[in-house]
N, C-alpha and C positions, 0 to 999 in steps of 0.2 A: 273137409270142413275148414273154414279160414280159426286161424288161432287167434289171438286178444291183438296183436299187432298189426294183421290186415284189417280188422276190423274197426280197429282206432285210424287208420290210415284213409280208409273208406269214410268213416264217419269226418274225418277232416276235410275231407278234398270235399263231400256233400255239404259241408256248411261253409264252406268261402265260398261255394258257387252258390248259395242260395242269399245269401248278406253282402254279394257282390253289388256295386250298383254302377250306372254309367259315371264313364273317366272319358277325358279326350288327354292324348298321349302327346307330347310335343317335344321329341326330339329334338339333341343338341345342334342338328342341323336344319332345326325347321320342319322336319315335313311332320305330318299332324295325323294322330288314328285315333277314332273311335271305338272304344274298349270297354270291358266291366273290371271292376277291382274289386277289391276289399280296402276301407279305410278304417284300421284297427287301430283306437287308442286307449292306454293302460295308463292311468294313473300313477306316479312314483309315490310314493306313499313313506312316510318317515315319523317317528317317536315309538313312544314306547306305554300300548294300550294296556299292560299291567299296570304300570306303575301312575302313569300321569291319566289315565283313561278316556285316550284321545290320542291321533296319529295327526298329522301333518302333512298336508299335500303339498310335493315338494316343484314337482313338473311332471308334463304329460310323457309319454312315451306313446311316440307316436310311429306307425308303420301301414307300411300296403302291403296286401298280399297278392297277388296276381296266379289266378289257376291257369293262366295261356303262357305259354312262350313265346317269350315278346323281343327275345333281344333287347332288351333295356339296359342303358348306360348310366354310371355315375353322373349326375346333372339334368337329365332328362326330367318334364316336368308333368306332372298329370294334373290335371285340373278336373274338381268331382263340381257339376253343378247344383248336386241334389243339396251339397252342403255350402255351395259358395266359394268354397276353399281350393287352393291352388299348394302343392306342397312339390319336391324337392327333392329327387333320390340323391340316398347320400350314402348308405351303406348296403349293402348285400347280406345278407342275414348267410351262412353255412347252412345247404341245404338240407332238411331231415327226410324231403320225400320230392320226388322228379314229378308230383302233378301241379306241385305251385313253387314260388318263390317268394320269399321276404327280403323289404326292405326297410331299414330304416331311414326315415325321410326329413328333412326339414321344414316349418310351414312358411308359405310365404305371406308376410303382413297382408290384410287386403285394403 
């Protein structure tokens, strides 16, 4: 029987693959793939809902999550059509599980 932690590990990798959508991949050197991703963005959020009763959106936190191993480089660039948006890897998130990777990314103006 799986314990609380393959089963949270299972339930994760089944939800990036199901919220994934189509990316085209553009490597620092040009050559170009067709791919799915995850474009995950979290709100940075700031004040103080005791007292003032209201928080402050401060900026997005924005990242991809990729269930494939891709070989993907710092600078590499995925473009999601579904949203229009073209963003930026920029960070490598420290792995918590080998069925996906995070990064955090930058967007690019459009």
């Amino acid at each position: 029987m799986p314990n609380f932690a393959q089963i949270k590990r299972q339930a994760r990798h089944d939800l990036h693959g199901q919220l994934a959508v189509p990316a085209v991949l553009t490597r620092t050197n040009t050559v170009v793939s067709e791919i799915t991703a995850r474009l995950h963005q979290n709100p940075f959020m700031q004040g103080d809902i005791d007292y003032q009763g209201y928080t402050e959106r401060e900026e997005d936190y924005v990242r991809v999550i990729l269930a494939q191993s891709l070989n993907v480089e710092r600078g590499d660039r995925l473009y999601f059509p579904d949203y229009n948006q073209t963003v930026v890897l920029f960070q490598r998130r420290p792995r918590t599980d080998d069925s996906y990777e995070t990064w955090i990314v930058k967007e690019v103006p459009r």
